[in-house]
DRENRO-854778 format. One record per atom (N, C-alpha, C, CB): residue number from 1; residue in three letters; atom name; x, y, z. Coordinates in steps of 0.001 Angstrom, whole numbers, plus 500000, padded with zeros to 6 digits. Atoms other than C-alpha are relative to their C-alpha. Glycine has a CB too. Example, Ala and Ser with C-alpha at 12.3 -4.5 7.8 and 13.67 -1.06 7.14 Angstrom:
BEGIN
NODE     i    aa   at       px       py       pz
NODE     1   ALA    N   500890   498810   500000
NODE     1   ALA   CA   512300   495500   507800
NODE     1   ALA    C   500900   501200   500000
NODE     1   ALA   CB   499008   500027   501246
NODE     2   SER    N   499180   498810   499940
NODE     2   SER   CA   513670   498940   507140
NODE     2   SER    C   499230   501090   500730
NODE     2   SER   CB   500414   500462   498585
This chain:
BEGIN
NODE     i    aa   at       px       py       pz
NODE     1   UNK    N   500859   498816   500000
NODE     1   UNK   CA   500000   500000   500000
NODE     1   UNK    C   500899   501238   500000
NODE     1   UNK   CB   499026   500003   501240
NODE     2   UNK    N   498565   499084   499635
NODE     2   UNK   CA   501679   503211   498866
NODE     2   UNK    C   499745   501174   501850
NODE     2   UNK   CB   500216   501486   498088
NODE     3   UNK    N   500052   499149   498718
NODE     3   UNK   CA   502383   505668   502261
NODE     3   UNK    C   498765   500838   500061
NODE     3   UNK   CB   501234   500951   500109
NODE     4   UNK    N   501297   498941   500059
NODE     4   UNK   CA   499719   508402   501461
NODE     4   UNK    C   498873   499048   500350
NODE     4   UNK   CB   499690   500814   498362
NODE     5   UNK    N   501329   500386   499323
NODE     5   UNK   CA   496978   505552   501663
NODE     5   UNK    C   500213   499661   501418
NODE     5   UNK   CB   499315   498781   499308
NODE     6   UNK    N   499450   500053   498703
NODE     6   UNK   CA   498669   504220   504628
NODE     6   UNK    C   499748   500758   501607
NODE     6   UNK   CB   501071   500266   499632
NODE     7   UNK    N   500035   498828   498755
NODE     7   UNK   CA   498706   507165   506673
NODE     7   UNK    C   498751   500595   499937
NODE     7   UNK   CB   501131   501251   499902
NODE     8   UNK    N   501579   499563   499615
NODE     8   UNK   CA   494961   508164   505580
NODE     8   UNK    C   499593   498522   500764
NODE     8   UNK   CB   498798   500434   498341
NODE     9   UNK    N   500565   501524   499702
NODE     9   UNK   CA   494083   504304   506733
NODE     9   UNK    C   500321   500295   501507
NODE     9   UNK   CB   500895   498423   499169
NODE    10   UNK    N   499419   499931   498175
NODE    10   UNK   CA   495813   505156   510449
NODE    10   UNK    C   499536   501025   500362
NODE    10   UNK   CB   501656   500102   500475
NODE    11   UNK    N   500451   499261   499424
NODE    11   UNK   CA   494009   508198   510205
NODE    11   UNK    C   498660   499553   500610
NODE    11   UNK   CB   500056   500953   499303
NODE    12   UNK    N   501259   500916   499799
NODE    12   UNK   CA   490723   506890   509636
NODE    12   UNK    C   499715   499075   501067
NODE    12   UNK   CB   499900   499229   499010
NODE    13   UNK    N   500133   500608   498961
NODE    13   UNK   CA   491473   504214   512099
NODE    13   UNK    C   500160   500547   501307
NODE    13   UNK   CB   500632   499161   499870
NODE    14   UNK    N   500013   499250   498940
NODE    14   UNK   CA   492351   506807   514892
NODE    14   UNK    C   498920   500943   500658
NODE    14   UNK   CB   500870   500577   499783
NODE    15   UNK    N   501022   499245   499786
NODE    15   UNK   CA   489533   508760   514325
NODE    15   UNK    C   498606   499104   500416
NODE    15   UNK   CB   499879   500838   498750
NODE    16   UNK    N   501118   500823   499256
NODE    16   UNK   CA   487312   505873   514760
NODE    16   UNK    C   500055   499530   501247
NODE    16   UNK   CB   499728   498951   499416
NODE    17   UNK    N   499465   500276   498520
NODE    17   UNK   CA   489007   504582   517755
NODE    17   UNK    C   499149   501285   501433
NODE    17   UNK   CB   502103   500329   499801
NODE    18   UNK    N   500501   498875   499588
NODE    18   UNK   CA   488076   508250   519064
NODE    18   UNK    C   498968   500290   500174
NODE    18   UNK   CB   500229   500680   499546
NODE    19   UNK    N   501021   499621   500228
NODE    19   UNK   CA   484939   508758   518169
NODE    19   UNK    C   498762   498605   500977
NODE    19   UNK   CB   500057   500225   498240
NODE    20   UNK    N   500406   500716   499183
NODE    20   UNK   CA   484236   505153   520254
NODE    20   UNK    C   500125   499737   501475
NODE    20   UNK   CB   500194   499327   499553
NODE    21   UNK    N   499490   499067   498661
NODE    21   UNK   CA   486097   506354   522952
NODE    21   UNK    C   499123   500821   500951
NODE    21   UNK   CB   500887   501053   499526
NODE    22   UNK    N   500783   498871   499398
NODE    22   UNK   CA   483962   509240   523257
NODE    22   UNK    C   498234   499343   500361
NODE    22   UNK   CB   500042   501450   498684
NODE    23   UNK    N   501298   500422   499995
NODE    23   UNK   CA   480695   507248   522788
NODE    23   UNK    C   500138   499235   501354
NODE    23   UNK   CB   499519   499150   498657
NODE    24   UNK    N   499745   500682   497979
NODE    24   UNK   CA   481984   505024   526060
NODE    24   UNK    C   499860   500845   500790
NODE    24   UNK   CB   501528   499438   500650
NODE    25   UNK    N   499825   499105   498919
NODE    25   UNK   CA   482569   507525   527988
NODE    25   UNK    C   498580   500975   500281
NODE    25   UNK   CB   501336   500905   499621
NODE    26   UNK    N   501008   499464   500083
NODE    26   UNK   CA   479407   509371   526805
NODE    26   UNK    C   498707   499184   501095
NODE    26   UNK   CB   499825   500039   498478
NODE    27   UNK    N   501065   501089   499291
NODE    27   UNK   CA   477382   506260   528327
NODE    27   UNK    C   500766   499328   501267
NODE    27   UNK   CB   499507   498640   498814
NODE    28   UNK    N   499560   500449   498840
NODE    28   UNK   CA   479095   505807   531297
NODE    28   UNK    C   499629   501315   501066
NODE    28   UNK   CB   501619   499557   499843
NODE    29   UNK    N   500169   499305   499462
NODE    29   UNK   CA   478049   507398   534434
NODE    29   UNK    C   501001   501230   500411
NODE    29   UNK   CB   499582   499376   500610
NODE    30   UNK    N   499061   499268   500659
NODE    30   UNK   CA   479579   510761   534339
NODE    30   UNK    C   501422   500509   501444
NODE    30   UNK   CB   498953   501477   499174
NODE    31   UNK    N   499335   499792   498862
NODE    31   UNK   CA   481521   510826   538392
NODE    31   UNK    C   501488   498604   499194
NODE    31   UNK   CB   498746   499575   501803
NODE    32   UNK    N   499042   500893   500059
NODE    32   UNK   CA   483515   507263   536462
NODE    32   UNK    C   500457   500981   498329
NODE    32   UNK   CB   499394   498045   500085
NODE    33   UNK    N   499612   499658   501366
NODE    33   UNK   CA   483797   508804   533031
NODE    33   UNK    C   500719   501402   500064
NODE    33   UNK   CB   498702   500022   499017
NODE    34   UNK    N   499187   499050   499872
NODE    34   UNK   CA   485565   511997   534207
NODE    34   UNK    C   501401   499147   500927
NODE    34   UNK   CB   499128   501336   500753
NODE    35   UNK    N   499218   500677   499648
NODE    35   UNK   CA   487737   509767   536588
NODE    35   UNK    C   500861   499298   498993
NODE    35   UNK   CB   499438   499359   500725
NODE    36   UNK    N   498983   500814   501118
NODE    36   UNK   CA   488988   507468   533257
NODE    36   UNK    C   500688   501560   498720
NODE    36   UNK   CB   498581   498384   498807
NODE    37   UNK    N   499786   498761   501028
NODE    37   UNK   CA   488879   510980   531179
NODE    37   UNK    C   501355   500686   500789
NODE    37   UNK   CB   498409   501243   499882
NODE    38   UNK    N   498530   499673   499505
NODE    38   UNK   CA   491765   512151   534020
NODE    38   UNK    C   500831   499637   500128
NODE    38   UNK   CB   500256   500253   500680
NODE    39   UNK    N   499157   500751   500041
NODE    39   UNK   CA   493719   509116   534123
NODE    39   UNK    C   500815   500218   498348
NODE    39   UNK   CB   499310   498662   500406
NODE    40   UNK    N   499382   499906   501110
NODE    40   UNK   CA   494206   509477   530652
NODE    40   UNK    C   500870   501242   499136
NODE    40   UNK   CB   499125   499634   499438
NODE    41   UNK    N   499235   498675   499838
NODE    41   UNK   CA   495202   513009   530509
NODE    41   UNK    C   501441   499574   500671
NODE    41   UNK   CB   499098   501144   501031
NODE    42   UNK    N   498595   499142   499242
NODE    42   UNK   CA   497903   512556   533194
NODE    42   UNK    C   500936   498638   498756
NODE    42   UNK   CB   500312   499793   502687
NODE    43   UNK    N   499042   500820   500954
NODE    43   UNK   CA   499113   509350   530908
NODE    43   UNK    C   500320   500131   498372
NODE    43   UNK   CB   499521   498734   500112
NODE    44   UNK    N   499223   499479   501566
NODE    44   UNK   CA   499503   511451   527498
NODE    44   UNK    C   500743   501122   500420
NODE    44   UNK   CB   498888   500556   498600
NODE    45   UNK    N   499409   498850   499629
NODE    45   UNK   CA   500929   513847   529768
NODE    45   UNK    C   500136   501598   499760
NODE    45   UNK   CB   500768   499677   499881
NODE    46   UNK    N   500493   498789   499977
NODE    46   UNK   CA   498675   516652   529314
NODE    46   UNK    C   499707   500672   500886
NODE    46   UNK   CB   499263   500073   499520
NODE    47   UNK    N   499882   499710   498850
NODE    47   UNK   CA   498271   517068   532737
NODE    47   UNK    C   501052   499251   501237
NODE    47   UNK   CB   498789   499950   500212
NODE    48   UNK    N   499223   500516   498796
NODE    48   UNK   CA   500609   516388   535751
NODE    48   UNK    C   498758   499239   500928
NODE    48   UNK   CB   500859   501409   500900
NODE    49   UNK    N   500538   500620   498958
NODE    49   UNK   CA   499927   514238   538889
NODE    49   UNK    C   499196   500979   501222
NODE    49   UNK   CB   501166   499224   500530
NODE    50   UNK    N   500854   498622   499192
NODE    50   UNK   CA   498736   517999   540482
NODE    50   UNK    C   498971   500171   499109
NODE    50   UNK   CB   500867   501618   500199
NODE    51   UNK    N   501412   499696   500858
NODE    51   UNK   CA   496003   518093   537714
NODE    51   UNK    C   499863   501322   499399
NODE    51   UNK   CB   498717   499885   500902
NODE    52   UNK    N   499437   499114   500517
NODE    52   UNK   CA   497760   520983   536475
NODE    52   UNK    C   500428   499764   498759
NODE    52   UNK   CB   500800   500351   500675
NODE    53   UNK    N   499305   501051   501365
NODE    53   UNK   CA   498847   521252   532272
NODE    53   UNK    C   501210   500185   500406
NODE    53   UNK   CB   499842   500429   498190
NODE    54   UNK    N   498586   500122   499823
NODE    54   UNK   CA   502125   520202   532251
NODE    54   UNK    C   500420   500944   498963
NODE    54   UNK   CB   500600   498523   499855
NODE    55   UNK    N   499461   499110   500764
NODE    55   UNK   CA   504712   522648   530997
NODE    55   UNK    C   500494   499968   498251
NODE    55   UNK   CB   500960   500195   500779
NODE    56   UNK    N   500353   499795   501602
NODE    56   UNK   CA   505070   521061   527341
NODE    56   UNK    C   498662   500474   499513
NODE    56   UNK   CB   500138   498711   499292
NODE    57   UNK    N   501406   499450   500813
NODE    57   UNK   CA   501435   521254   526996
NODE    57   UNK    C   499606   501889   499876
NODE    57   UNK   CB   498560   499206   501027
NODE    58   UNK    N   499869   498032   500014
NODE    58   UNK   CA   501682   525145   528113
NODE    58   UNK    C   500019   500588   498792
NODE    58   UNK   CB   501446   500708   500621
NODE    59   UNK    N   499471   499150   500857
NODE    59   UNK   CA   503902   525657   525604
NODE    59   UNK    C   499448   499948   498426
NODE    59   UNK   CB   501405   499750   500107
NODE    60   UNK    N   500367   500278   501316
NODE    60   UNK   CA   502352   524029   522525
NODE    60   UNK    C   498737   500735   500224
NODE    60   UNK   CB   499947   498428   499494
NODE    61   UNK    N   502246   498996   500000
NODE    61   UNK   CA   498225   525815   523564
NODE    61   UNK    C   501434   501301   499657
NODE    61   UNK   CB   498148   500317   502728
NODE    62   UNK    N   499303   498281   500324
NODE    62   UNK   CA   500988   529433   523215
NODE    62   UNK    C   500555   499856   499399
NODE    62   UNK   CB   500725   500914   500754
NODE    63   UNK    N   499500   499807   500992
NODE    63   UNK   CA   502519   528362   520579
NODE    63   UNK    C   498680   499917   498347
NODE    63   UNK   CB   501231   498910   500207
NODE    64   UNK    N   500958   500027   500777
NODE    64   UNK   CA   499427   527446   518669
NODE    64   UNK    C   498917   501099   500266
NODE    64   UNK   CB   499549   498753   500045
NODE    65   UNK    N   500582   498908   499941
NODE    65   UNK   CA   497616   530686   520147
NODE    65   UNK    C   500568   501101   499036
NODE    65   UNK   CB   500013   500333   501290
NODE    66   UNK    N   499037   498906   500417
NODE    66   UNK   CA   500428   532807   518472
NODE    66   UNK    C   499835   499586   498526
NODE    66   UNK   CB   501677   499978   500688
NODE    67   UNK    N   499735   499961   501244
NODE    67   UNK   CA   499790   531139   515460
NODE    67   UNK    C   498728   500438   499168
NODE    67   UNK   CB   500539   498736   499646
NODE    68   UNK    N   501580   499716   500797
NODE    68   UNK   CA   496104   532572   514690
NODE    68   UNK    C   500069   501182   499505
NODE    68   UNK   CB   498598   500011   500914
């Protein structure tokens, strides 16, 4: 498969992944579905273990503010 389909095919598959993600979480009561929604934050390391964004994420939201 050349790369270009490739990489739409992993998009496609990410976006579905996502979009089932969100539907779980949608149907889950919402005190457990913010609990798995913060675990997963601090483990892409968008937020620290203080529930604070961590300082890469800072910098990429002000670097992508600066770019509008």
């Amino acid at each position: 498969m050349p790369s270009v389909e490739l990489v739409e095919c992993e998009k496609v598959a990410y976006i579905n992944g996502m979009k089932e993600y969100l539907q779980k979480l949608k149907n889950m009561e919402h005190s457990q579905a913010k609990e798995i929604s913060l675990e997963n934050l601090k483990k892409s390391k968008i937020i620290g273990k203080n529930g604070e964004f961590t300082e890469h994420y800072e910098y990429m939201q002000i670097k992508v503010q600066s770019k509008r």
